[in-house]
C-alpha positions as CSV (number, residue, x, y, z in Angstrom):
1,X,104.9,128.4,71.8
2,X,102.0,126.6,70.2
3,X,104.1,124.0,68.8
4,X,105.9,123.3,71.4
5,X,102.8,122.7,73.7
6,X,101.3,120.2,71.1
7,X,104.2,118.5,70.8
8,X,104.8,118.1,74.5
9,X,100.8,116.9,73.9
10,X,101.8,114.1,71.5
11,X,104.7,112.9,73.6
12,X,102.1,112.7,76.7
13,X,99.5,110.7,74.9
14,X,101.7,108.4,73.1
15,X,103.5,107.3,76.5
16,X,100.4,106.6,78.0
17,X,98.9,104.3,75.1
18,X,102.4,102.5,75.2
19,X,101.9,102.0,79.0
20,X,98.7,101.0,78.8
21,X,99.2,98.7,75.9
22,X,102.2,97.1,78.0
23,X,99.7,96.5,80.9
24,X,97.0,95.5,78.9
25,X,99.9,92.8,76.6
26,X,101.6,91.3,79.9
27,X,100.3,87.9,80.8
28,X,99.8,87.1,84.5
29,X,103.0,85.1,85.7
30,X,102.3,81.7,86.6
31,X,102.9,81.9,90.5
32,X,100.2,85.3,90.5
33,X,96.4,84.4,90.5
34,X,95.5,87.6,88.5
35,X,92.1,88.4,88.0
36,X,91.3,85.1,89.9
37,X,91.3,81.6,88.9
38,X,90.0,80.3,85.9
39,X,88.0,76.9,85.6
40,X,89.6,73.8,83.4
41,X,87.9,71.9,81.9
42,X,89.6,68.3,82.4
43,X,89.1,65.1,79.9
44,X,85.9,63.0,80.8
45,X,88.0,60.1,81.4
46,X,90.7,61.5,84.0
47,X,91.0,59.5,87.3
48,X,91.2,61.7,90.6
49,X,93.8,59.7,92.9
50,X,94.3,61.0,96.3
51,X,97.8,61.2,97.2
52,X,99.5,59.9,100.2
53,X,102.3,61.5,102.2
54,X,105.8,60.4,101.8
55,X,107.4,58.0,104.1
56,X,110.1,58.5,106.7
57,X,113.0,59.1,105.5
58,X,112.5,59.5,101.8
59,X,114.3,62.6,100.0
60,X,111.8,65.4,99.2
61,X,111.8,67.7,96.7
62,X,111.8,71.4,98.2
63,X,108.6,73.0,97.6
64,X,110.4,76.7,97.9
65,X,111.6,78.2,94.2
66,X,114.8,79.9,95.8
67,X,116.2,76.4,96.1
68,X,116.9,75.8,92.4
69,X,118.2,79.5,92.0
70,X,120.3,79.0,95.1
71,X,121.6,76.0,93.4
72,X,123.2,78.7,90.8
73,X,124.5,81.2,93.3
74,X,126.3,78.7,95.0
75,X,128.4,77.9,91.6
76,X,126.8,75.4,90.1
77,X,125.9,75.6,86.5
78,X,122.7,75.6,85.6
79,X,124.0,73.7,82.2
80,X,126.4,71.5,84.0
81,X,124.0,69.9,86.5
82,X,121.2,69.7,83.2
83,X,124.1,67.5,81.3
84,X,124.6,65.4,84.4
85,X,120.9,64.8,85.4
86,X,120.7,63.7,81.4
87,X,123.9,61.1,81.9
88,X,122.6,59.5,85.0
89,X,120.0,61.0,87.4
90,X,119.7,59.7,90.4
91,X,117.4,56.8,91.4
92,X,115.5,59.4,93.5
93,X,115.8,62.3,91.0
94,X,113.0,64.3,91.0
95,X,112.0,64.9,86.8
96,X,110.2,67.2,85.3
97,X,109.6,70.1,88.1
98,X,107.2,72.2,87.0
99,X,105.2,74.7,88.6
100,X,102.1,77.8,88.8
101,X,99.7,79.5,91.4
102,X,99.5,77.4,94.8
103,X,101.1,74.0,93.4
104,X,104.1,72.7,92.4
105,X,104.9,69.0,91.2
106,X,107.8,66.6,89.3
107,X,108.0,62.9,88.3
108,X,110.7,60.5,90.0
109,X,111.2,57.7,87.5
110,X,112.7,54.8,90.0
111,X,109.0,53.7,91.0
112,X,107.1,56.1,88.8
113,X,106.2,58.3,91.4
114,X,104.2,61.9,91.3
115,X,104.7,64.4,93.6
116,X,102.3,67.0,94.2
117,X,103.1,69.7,96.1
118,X,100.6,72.3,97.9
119,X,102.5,75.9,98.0
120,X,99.7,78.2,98.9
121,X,97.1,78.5,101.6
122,X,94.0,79.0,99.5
123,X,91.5,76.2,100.7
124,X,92.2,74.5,97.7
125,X,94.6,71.7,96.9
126,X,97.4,71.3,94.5
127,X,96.8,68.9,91.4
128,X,99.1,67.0,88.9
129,X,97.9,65.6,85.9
130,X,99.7,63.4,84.3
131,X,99.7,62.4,80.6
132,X,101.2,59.8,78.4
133,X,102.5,59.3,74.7
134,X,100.9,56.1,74.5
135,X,97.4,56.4,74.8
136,X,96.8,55.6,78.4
137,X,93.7,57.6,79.8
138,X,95.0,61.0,82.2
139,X,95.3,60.6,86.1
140,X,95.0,63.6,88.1
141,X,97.6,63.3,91.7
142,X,95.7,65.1,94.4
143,X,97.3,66.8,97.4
144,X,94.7,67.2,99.8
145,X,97.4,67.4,103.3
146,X,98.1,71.1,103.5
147,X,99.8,74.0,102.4
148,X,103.3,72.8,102.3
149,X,103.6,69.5,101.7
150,X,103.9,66.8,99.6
151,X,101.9,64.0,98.5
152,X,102.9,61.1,96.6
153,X,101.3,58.8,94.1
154,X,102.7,55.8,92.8
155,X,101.8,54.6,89.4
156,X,103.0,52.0,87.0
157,X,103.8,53.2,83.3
158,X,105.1,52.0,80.7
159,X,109.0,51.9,80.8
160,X,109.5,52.8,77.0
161,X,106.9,55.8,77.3
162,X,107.0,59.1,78.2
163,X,105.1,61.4,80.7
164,X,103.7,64.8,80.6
165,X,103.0,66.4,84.0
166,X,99.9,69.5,84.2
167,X,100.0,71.4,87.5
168,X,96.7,73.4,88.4
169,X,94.6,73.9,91.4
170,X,91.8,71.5,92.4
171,X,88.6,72.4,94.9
172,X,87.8,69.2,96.7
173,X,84.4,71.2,97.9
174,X,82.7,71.4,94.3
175,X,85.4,69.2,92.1
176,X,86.7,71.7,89.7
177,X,90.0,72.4,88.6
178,X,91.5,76.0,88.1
179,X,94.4,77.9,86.3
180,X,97.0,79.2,86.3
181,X,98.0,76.3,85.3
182,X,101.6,75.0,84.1
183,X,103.1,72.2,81.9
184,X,106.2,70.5,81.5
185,X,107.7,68.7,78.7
186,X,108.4,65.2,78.1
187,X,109.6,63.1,80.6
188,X,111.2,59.4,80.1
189,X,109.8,57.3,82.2
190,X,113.3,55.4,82.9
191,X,114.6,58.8,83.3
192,X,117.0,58.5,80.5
193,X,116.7,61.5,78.3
């Protein structure tokens, strides 16, 4: 009878060191502001640019994350449309979608646009960085209109480069950038991967 109680003991106190470990282990998912937001610091050189909103009549990119999973359920293979947007994407093809906590943003390479996109009502604004392979100093695309919507900023970049986008939070009030934050790979700027 002894036995079996310290057994039962053992079994007890192992499950609950594996489920606190696994709690403890787990990293915060991107879209989840656990434990707050964290501070970035950003490169000395970074330019903020305020971001405008899109004109009339110009395709937007949906800010909602069901969209692309939608996309899948409907029939479409998630590998199929990946080979096609390689082949050709679309002059308004929206590159590079990447997203965390309260913002969301992509690169369209017809016009080397950023879009920024604001999907949380926090007081703060959505931010995309934007870095190159080719030395030229980081920009920062700010999207100061609201919790969902868009801004845009148009840029100029070097055709034969690439493009790394950085999506974080931004507080206008004080000027500081915050985590989670998210990044995506390299993007052509002519769009052809």
């Amino acid at each position: 009878m002894r036995e079996n109680w310290r057994i039962k003991l053992s079994v007890l106190a192992g499950v609950s060191a594996l489920a606190f470990s696994a709690l403890t282990v787990v990293p915060a998912v991107a879209e989840e502001a656990a434990g707050g937001l964290q501070e970035v610091e950003m490169p000395a050189d970074v330019t903020i640019v305020e971001g405008f909103a899109p004109a009339d009549g110009v395709d937007i990119p949906s800010l909602e994350p069901e969209a692309e999973a939608a996309d899948d359920k409907a029939g479409t293979s998630s590998s199929a449309a990946t080979v096609a947007a390689k082949a050709a994407p679309a002059a308004n093809t929206c590159l590079g979608s990447t997203a965390a906590y309260g913002a969301k943003g992509c690169f369209q390479h017809n016009g080397d646009i950023v879009w920024s996109g604001d999907t949380r009502k926090d007081g703060m604004s959505s931010a995309v960085g934007v870095y190159t392979d080719y030395g030229r100093a980081a920009e920062v695309c700010v999207n100061k209109l609201g919790v969902n919507t868009w801004a845009t900023c148009d840029k100029d970049y070097r055709e034969t480069g690439n493009v790394r986008l950085r999506v974080l939070r931004y507080d206008g009030d004080t000027g500081k950038f915050y985590q989670p934050e998210s990044w995506s790979g390299w993007i052509p700027v002519d769009g052809k991967y």
